[in-house]
C-alpha positions, 0 to 999 in steps of 0.5 A: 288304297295305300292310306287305308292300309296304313290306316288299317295296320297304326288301328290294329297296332295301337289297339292291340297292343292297348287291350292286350296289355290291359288284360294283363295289366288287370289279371296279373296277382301281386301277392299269390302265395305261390309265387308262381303268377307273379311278374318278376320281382314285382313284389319287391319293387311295388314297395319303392312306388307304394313307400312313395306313394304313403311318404311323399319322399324317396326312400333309401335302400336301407329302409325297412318297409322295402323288404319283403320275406325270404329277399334279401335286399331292397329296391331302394338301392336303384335308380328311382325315376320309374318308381318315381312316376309310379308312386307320385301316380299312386299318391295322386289316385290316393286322394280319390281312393284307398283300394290296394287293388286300384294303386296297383293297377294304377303302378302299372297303368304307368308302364302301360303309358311308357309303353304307349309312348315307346309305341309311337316313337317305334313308328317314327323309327320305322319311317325312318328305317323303312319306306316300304310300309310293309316292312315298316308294320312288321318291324313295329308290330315285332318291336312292341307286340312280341309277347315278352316286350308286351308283357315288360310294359305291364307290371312294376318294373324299370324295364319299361322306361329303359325301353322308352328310353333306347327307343328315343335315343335312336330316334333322336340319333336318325333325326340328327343325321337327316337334320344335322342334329337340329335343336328338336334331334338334340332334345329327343337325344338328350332326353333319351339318354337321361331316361336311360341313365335313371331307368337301368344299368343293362342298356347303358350301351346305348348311351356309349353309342349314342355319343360314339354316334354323334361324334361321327356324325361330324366327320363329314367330306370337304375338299375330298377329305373327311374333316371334324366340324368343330365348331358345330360338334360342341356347340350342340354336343355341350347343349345335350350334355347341359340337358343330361347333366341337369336331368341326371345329376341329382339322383347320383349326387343322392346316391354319393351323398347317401351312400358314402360316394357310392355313386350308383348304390350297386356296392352299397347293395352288396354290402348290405346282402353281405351284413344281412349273412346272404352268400349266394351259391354260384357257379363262380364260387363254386370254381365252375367255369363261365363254359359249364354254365354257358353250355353245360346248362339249358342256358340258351334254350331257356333265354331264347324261350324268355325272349317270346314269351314267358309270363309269370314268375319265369314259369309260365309258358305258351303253346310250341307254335308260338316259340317254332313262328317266331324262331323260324321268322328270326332265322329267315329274317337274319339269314337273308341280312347275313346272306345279302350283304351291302356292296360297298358301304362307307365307313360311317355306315359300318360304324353305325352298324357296329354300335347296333351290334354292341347295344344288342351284345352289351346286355348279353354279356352282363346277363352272362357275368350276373348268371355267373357271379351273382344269380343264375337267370336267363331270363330274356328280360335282360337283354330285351334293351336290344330289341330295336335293332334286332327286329331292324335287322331282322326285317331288313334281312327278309327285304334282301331276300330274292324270293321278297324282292322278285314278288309282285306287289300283291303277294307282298301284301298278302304276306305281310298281311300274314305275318302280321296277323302272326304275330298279333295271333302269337300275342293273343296265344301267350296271353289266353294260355297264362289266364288258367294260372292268373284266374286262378291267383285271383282267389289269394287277393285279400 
């Protein structure tokens, strides 16, 4: 009985979340002339994998066939490996067909696998976290089926190996602390952390934690001391550091070569926004403080609404039921984390706990400093890198509840049962109510 369930949930999970992101994979515009459909920034950056795709070379940011109208910088600029995979996609899909259309899609389709892959490891994760499959599912359907972290693994976009990569980094670190980080743990790790560094900046944190983590690891008891393994702490750490160095240096070494030692092109950016007479009002050069924006904005309203579910440009949102579920559920999921808490713990548990904390909080501070200094935009996006261990937290918060822990076996399932079709029912709302706005876009396809 319990294998069927298991076996009931991984089919809806996968297929839900392979039909699902087909739908908007296939109705999302590229080029409306509003603006309104399309995904964030899409037509900016599908100019890096076609220049990619027509060249067979990488491009730099300076070059012309990245701009677009009323934008003021290219994508080029960036850490290249997604638009990599994207392009050299295209251009293999190129020699069979020449269709805008089917590139396009085919861009996309490659997020739609990342997301795929993310989608298993979450499971492996969940395994890990979670021996109660209940908790398990619903950790893995709030992981990848929320709205929003759906939609990131549908259109062109960094974010969707970004979220690969923090998937496999915490793999990899749980893997290690059960097999004292055996050559399998230090693969997974390793390829996480260069999936990371070539993806995006915003979850940067977790490589800062990943290798905070793998320190602790070897300060392990003897002789009723904690003593610092040494010898096993560099061997394997100088084996994963070898796989980073060989799997990242070449797009920093471009950057420095290129860019006259910018080695992440960030300044070389600006610069060129600067030369091309761009000067953005902000509320930092307007003399605002970070508190008016903060506060005196609908700043947290808005990036908690982005979090669940907001399609299109920014600008397309689902029915309130959808936003009251989800925040109702977080909110019961984090006070009982909050409500019950550990007796005891050791201080590596605490440290563990700490770095979750960080990954989440890391991407939220650079969201304030960008909405600040550069554009504003709260957007849930950003800080979506955090995901994993929020939803952890979230979930492990409605285990410590009384009310979970003193149900029979039955009611859990019942339960579980509910949220889980909550949340594919959530899914399932936010994509139908922003079909009127892509069927109607598909008119300005030319």
């Amino acid at each position: 009985m319990e294998m069927k369930r298991e076996r009931y949930a991984a089919g809806m999970y996968f297929i839900l979340y392979i039909v699902m992101a087909s739908i908007l994979v296939l109705h999302q515009p590229l080029y409306n002339r509003t603006l309104h459909s399309n995904p964030p920034d899409e037509v900016v950056r599908y100019k890096v994998p076609l220049y990619i795709c027509s060249h067979g070379t990488l491009p730099t940011g300076f070059e012309e066939e990245l701009t677009f109208v009323d934008v003021d910088y290219t994508y080029g600029f960036y850490t290249l490996l997604p638009h990599i995979a994207q392009g050299y996609a295209m251009r293999f899909v190129n020699l069979f067909t020449d269709s805008d259309l089917v590139l396009l899609y085919t861009a996309r389709f490659v997020n739609v696998c990342f997301g795929l892959i993310m989608a298993y490891i979450v499971v492996l994760i969940g395994k890990c976290l979670f021996p109660d499959q209940r908790l398990r599912w619903l950790f893995c359907f709030l992981v990848m089926l929320l709205p929003q972290s759906l939609f990131l693994h549908t259109y062109v976009n960094p974010d969707s190996l970004c979220l690969l990569s923090t998937a496999l980094m915490l793999y990899g670190l749980l893997r290690g602390y059960r097999d004292d980080f055996s050559v399998k743990s230090c693969l997974i790790l390793a390829l996480g952390v260069i999936l990371c560094a070539l993806s995006y900046y915003n979850a940067y944190g977790y490589i800062v934690s990943s290798i905070l983590l793998f320190t602790a690891y070897f300060f392990q008891p003897k002789d009723g001391k904690n003593r610092f393994a040494w010898v096993a702490f560099w061997k394997k750490g100088l084996f994963i550091a070898l796989l980073v160095l060989l799997g990242i240096s070449w797009q920093f070494i471009r950057n420095y070569l290129l860019y006259d030692g910018d080695f992440l092109g960030i300044a070389t950016k600006e610069a060129f926004m600067k030369a091309g007479g761009t000067i953005r009002d902000t509320y930092y050069s307007g003399g605002e403080s970070l508190f008016a924006l903060l506060f005196g904005t609908s700043f947290f309203p808005k990036l908690a609404v982005s979090v669940i579910s907001n399609y299109g440009s920014v600008s397309i949102y689902t029915w309130p039921v959808v936003y009251i579920f989800y925040l109702v559920l977080f909110a019961v999921g984090i006070f009982g984390r909050i409500l019950v808490r550990d007796k005891g713990g050791s201080p590596k548990i605490l440290f563990v706990h700490a770095n979750m904390i960080f990954c989440m909080l890391m991407p939220l501070l650079l969201l304030f400093q960008y909405a600040y200094t550069i554009d504003y935009q709260a957007q849930g996006r950003y800080i979506l890198s955090g995901i994993i261990p929020f939803m952890y937290y979230v979930c492990s918060g409605i285990e410590r509840l009384p009310v979970w822990r003193r149900s029979t076996e039955k009611r859990k399932d019942i339960v579980t049962a509910i949220l889980l079709a909550g949340i594919a029912a959530a899914l399932i709302l936010s994509i139908v109510s922003a079909m009127p706005y892509y069927l109607q876009s598909d008119v300005l396809w030319e």
